[in-house]
N, C-alpha and C positions, 0 to 999 in steps of 0.2 A: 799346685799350679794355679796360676789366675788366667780366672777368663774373662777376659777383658770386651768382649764381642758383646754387639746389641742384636738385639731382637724386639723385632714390631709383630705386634700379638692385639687381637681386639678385645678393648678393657670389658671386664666383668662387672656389675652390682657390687660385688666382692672387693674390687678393685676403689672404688670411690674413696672409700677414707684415705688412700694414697696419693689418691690424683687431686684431691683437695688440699692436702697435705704438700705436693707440690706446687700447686696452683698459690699457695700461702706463703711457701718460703720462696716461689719468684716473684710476685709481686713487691713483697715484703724488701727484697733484691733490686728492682729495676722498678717501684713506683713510686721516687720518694715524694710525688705532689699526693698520694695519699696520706688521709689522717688512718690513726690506728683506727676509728670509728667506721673510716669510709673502707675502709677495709675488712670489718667485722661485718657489715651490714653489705657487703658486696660476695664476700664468703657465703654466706647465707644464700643469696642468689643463686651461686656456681653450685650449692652443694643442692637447694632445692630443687630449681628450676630450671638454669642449663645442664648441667650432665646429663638428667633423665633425656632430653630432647635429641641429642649429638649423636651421632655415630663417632665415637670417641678410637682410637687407635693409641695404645701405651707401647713406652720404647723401656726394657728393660737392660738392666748391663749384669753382665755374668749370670751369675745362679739367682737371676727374679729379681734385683733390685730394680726398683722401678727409677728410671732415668727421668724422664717426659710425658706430656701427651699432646695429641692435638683432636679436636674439635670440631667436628666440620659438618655443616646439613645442606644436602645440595651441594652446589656449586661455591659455597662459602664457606670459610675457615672461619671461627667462632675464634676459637680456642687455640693457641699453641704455648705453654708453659714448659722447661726446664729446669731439673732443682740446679738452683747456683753451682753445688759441684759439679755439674756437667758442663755449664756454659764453656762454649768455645770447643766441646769436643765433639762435635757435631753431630749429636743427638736431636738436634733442632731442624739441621737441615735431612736428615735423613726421616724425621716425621712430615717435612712439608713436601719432599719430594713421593713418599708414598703416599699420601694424601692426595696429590693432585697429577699425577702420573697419565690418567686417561679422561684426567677433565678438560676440556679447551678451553675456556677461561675459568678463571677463580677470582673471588674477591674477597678483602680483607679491612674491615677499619684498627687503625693501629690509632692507640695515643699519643698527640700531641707532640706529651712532655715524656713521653720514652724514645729517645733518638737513636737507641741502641738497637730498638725493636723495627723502626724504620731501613735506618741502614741493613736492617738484614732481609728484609721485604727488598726492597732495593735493589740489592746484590742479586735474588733471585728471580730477577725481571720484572720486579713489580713496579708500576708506574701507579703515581697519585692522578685520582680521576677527580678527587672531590675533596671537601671541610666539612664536618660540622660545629658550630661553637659548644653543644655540650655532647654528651654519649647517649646512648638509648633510652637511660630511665631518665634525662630531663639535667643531669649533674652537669655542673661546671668545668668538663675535662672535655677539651676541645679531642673529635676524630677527625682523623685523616683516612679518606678512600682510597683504596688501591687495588689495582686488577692486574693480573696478568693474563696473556693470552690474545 
């Protein structure tokens, strides 16, 4: 029998080579104004310095594969990654809706040049508050601000 059911579990130390691992193969998916460099050097980041930081929440499907995760400190969403195979079966919306279920606003900066990642912000009442021309560490990938609530 398959069981096809997810499950939202909060991620372990244990859990990081996964959540890296998907964090790798969606990017790698939906960021093609990355170089493989700005990619390796940006991995490095998520596997240093952000996961330690996050209150990370993983979305599994069946017996523990790991689906997703999201990312969040505070009232802000860092983080939300899905492995490609998931996209569209709503693994994505069911980590952002438990993630922000008892917060009254949230905020989120999405990239630019991912409009797939927009539209889904979007769809789930997020309005753009704001631009920046590059991202947090100073790079050439314009963010976009978005809040709901």
């Amino acid at each position: 029998m398959n069981d096809d059911s997810l499950l939202l579990r909060t991620a372990t130390v244990r859990d990081r080579p996964a959540l890296v691992g998907i964090w790798r193969r969606a990017v790698e998916a939906t960021h093609d104004f990355l170089t493989r460099g700005d990619i390796d050097e940006i991995e490095t980041e998520v596997r240093t310095a952000a996961l330690p930081g996050l209150d990370v929440t993983l979305a599994e499907r069946g017996a523990g594969i790991p689906a997703g995760w999201i990312g969040v400190d505070g009232t802000r969403v860092e983080a939300l990654f899905v492995d490609p195979s998931e996209h569209r079966r709503g693994v994505g919306t069911a980590l952002l809706i438990s993630a922000i279920a008892t917060v009254p606003e949230v905020t989120v900066d999405v990239n630019e040049q991912n409009p797939s990642a927009l539209r889904f912000y979007l769809r789930h009442g997020f309005v753009q508050v704001g631009r920046s021309e590059r991202d947090g560490k100073g790079r050439p990938f314009p963010l976009l601000h978005l809040r709901r609530g």
